[in-house]
C-alpha distance (Angstrom), angle and dihedral (degrees) to the residues before:
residue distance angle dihedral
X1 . . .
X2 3.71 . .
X3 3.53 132.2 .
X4 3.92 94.0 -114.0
X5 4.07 88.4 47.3
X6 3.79 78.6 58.3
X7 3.51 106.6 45.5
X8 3.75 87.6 65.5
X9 3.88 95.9 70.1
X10 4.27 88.3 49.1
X11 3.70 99.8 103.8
X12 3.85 126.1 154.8
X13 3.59 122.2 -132.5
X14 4.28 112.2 -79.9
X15 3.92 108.7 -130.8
X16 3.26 113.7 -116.8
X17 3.88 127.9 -105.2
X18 4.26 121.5 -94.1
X19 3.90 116.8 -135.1
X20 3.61 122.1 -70.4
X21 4.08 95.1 -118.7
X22 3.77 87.8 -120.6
X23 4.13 115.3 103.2
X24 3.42 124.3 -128.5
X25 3.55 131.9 -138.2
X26 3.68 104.5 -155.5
X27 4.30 130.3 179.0
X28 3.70 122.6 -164.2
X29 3.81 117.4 -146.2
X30 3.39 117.8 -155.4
X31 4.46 120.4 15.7
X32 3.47 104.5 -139.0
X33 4.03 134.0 141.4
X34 4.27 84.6 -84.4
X35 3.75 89.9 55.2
X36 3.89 91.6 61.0
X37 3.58 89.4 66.8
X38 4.20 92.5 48.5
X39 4.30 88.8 46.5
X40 3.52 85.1 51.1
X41 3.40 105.3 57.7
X42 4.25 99.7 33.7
X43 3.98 82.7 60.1
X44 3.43 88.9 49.4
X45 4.54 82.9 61.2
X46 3.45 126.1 84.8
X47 3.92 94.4 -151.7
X48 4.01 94.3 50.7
X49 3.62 128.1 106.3
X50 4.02 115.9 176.2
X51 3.16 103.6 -155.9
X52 3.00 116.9 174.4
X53 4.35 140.7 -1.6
X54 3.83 135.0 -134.7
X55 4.36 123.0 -160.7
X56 3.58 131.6 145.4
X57 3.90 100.1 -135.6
X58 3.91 108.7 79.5
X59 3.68 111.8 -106.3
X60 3.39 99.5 6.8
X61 4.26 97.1 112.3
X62 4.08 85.2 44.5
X63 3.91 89.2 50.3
X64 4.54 88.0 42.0
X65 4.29 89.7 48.8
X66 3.62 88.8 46.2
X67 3.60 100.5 57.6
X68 3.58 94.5 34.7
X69 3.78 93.2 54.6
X70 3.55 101.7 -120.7
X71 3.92 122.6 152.3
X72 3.59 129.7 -163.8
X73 3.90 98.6 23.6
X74 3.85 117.1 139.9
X75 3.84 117.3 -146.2
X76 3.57 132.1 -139.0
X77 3.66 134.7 -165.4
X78 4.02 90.9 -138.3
X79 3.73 145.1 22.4
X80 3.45 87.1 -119.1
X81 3.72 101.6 55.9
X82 3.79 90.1 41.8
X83 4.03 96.5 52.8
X84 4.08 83.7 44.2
X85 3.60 89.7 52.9
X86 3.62 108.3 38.1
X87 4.21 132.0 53.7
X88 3.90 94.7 -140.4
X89 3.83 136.3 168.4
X90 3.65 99.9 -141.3
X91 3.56 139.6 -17.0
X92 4.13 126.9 -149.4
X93 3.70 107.1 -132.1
X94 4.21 103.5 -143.6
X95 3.70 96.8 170.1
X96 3.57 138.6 135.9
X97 4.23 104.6 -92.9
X98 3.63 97.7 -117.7
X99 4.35 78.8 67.4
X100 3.85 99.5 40.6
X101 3.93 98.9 87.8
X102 3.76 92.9 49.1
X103 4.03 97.8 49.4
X104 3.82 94.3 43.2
X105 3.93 92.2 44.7
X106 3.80 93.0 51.3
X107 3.71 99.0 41.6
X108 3.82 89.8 45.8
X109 3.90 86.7 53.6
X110 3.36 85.5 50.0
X111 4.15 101.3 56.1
X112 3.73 89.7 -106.3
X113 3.87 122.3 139.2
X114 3.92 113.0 -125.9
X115 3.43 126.4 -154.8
X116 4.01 99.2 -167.6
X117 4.17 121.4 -146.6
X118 3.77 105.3 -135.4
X119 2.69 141.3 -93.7
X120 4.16 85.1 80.9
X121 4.23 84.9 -131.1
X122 3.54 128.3 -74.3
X123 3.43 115.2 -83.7
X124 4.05 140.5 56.3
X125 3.74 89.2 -127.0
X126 3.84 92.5 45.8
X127 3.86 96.2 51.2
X128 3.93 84.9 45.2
X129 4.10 96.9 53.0
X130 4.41 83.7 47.3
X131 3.88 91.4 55.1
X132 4.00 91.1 47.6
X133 3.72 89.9 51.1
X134 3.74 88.7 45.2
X135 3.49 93.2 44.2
X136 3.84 95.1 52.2
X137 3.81 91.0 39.8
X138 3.48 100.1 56.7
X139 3.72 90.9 -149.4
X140 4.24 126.5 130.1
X141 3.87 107.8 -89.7
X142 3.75 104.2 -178.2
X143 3.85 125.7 174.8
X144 3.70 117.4 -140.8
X145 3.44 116.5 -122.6
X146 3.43 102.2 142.9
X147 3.92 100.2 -176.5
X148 4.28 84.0 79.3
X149 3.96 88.3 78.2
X150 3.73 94.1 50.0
X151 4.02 103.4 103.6
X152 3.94 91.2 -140.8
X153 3.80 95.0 60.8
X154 3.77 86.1 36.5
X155 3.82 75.0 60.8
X156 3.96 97.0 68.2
X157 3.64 96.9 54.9
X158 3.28 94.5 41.3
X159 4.04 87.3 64.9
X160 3.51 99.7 46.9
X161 3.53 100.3 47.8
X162 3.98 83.1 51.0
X163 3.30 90.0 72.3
X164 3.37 95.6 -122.8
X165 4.11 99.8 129.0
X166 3.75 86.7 37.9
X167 3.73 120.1 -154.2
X168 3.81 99.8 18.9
X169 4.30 102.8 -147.2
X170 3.87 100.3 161.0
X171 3.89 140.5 28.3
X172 3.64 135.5 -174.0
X173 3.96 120.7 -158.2
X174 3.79 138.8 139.0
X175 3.72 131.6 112.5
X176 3.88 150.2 165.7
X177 3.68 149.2 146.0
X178 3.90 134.3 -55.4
X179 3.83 78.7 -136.5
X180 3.52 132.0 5.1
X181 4.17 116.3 116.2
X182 3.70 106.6 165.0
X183 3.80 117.9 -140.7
X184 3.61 132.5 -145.5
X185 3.76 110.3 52.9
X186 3.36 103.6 -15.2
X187 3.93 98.9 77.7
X188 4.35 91.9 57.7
X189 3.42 122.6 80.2
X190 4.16 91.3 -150.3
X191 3.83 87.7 60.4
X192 3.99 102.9 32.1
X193 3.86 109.5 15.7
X194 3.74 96.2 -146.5
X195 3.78 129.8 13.5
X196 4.08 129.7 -139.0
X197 4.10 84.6 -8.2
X198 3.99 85.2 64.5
X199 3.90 98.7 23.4
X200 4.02 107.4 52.1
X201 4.06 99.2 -10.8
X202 4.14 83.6 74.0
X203 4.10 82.7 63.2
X204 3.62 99.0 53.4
X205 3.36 95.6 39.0
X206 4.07 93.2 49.5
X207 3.71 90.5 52.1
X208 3.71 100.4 59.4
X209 3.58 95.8 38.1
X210 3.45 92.9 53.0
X211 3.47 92.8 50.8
X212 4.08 90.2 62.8
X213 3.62 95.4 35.6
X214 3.73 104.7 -97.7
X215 3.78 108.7 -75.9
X216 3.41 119.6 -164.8
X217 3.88 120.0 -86.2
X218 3.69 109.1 -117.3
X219 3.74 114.1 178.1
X220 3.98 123.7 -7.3
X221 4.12 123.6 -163.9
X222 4.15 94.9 -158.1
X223 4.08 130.2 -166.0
X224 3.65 127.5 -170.9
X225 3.64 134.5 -174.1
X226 3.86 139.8 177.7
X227 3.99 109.8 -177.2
X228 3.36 92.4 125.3
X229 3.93 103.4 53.9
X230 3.68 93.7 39.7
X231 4.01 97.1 49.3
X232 3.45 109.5 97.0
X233 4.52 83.6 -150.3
X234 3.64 89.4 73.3
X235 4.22 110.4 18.6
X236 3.88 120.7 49.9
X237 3.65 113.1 -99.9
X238 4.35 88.7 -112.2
X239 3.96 90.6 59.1
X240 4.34 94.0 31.0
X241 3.54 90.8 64.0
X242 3.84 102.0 46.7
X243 4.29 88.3 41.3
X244 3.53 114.2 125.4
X245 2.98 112.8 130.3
X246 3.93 121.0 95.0
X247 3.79 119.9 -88.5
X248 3.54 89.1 -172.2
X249 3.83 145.7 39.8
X250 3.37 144.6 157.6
X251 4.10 135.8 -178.1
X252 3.24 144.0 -153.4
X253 3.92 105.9 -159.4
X254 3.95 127.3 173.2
X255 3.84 109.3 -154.9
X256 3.91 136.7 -149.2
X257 3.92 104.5 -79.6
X258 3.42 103.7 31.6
X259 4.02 104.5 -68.5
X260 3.49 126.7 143.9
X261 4.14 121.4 -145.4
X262 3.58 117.9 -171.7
X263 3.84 108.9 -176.9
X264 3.88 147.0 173.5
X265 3.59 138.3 172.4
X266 3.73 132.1 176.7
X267 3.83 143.7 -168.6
X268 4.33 88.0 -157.3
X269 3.45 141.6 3.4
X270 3.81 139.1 124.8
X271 3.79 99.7 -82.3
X272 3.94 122.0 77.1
X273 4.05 76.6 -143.0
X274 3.83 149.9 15.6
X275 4.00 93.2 -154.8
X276 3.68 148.1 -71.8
X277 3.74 112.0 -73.3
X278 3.80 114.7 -105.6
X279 3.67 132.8 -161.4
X280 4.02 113.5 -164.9
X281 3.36 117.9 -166.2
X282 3.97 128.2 178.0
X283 4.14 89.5 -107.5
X284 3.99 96.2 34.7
X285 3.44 154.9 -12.2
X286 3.97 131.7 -115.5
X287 4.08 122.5 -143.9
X288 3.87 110.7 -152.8
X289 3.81 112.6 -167.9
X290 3.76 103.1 -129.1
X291 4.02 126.7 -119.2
X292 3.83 126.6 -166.6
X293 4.15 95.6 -126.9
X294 4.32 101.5 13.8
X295 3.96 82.2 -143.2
X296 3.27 96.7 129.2
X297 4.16 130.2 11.6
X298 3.78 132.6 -66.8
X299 3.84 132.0 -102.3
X300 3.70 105.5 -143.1
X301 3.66 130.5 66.3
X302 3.77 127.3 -90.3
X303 3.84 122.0 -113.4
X304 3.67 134.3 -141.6
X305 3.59 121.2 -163.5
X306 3.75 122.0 -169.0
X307 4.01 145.1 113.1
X308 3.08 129.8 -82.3
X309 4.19 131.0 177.7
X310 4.11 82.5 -14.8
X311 3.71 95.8 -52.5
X312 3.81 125.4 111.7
X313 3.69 101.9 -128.6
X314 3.89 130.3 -170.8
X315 4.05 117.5 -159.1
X316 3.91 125.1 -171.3
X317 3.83 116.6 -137.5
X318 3.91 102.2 -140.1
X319 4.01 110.6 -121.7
X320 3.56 115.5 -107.0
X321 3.72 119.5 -109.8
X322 4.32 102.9 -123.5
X323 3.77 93.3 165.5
X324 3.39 96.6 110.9
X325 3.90 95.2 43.0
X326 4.01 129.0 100.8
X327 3.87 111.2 -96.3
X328 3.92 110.8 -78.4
X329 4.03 80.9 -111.0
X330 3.39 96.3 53.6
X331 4.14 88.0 53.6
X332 3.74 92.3 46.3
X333 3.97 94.2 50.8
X334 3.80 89.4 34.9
X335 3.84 97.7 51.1
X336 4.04 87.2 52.4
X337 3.63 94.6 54.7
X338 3.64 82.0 46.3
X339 3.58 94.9 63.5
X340 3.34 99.2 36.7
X341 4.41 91.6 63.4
X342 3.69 90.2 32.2
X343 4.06 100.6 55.9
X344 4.06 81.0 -122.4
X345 3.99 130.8 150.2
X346 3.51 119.7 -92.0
X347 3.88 109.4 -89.8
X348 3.47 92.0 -138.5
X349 3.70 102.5 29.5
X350 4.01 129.9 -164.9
X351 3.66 96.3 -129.4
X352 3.40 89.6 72.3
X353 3.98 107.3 34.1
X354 4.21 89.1 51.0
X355 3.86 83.8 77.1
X356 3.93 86.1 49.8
X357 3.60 90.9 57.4
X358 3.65 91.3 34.5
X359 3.66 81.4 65.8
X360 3.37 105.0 47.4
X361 4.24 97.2 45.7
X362 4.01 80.3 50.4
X363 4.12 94.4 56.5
X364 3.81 83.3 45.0
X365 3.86 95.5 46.3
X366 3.90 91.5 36.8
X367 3.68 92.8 51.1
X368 3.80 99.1 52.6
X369 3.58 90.8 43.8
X370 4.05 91.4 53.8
X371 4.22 87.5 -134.6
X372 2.92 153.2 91.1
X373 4.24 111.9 -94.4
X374 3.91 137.1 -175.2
X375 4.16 119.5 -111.1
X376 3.55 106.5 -123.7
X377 3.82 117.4 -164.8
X378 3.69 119.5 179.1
X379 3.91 124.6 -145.6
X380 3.61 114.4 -82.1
């Protein structure tokens, strides 16, 4: 690939936005290990107030202030009580998935902002009933996937809408951990509804289809498997016997416009990883270094392979220097508030993480029907 073909994926790092010179009022449901990272970065604002905190376990929003150093917060023992309580501008919604259409619905009802953990939730029908409330709030509903503000991922849609792989008919993605069950929550499906599908499949998935502009799923062939989480050889016997969620999936998804995703993600397994992520279009093909959770960026460069004057050629897309960037949190919380004092689009909008979820209920459907089934979205 030529120099000049290069030169167009050279970018320097964009500084980040100052605050708005509006305050915020903001409420945090739900004071988990996530929510560290979202306390963290509104103390690190100037225009933030928390002011107050929702959980379901007594004491536990107390015990979160406390160590967090937050004064003057009033605590609630649900979302619901909180948002009837308290005129806020947005609230971060930390809790378990099984909880997250229910506390965005009712504090969208309610005229509050929402800035939504991911994964979205964990059905089709759950993610639909969020974006009607959203839609008939008028509010900013933006879903946190943070690795969108780092400038290297930035990097891979940046090439494919280029041009530069052409007609993009295929793409390879997934991957995961040779060990790395999560506790807690996570591992029950009355608490998280599905397990490294949900938890760090949502990532990989989000990356490529972002990259192509989120078509719409069509029809998904879905496996799961948990023989990791339930063995008592590689989970402790207190987490093996309430496993049940899946440890592993893997999809076979034909998109809007003729593209073809074939995907897999996994908490465990004996691999330290499924594969780089590929994107082959009719021009080119795009090398993605893989990562075990795609949470956050990548450390080695990308790779385009194509032909040019007869010859195949391979070119290396230098990694972008982010040291002297915010934290990708800090973007993804600061970009909401953003949007919610500028009038602006959600960064992360619904529109286009439904077909995320859409994709992740289908594995789970798919796989415990043992076929192949249709995606069914219903208007909004």
């Amino acid at each position: 690939m030529s120099d000049s073909v290069l030169s167009q994926f050279t970018q320097t790092v964009v500084e980040e936005k100052k605050a708005t010179g509006r305050r915020f009022k903001v409420g945090i449901i739900g004071t988990g290990w996530i929510a560290e990272s979202h306390i963290e970065t509104y103390k690190q604002m100037d225009d933030v107030d928390v002011v107050a905190m929702a959980d379901l376990i007594p004491g536990k929003a107390e015990a979160f202030a406390k160590r967090f150093g937050i004064e003057g917060c009033r605590f609630y023992p649900s979302h619901k009580e909180m948002i009837d309580a308290e005129e806020l501008d947005a609230v971060s919604v930390c809790t378990y998935n099984m909880t997250h259409a229910e506390c965005t619905i009712y504090a969208l009802e309610h005229g509050v902002n929402v800035l939504l953990e991911k994964p979205m939730c964990v059905t089709t029908e759950e993610a639909v009933a969020i974006c009607r409330a959203e839609k008939a709030s008028g509010k900013v509903l933006s879903i946190g996937f943070q690795p969108r503000f780092d400038a290297n991922m930035q990097m891979i849609k940046k090439i494919v809408q280029s041009g530069a792989l052409g007609e993009v008919y295929y793409i390879q993605t997934g991957g995961g951990r040779r060990r790395g069950i999560p506790n807690s929550t996570f591992i029950e499906k009355k608490t998280a509804g599905v397990g490294a599908l949900g938890d760090i499949g949502c990532y990989s998935l989000d990356v490529v289809l972002n990259a192509i502009g989120y078509p719409k799923p069509l029809t998904v062939t879905g496996y799961t498997s948990d023989f990791f989480g339930t063995s008592l050889e590689y989970s402790a016997p207190e987490n093996a016997c309430r496993f049940n969620v899946d440890d592993f999936a893997a999809g076979f998804i034909r998109l809007e416009g003729g593209v073809i995703l074939d995907f897999r993600i996994s908490w465990a397994m004996h691999m330290d990883t499924p594969g780089d992520t590929i994107i082959l279009g009719k021009k080119a093909g795009l090398r993605i270094p893989s990562t075990d959770c795609w949470n956050g960026t990548f450390d080695k460069p990308l790779k385009i392979y194509s032909d040019v004057g007869g010859r195949q050629v391979e070119t290396e897309i230098p990694l972008i220097d982010t040291r002297k960037q915010k934290g990708l949190f800090y973007q993804k919380i600061r970009s909401f508030l953003d949007a919610i004092a500028n009038g602006d689009p959600a960064p992360v909008p619904s529109s286009q993480i439904i077909y995320n979820q859409a994709i992740i209920d289908g594995i789970c459907k798919s796989a415990a029907l043992g076929r192949e089934i249709e995606i069914e979205i219903p208007e909004i």
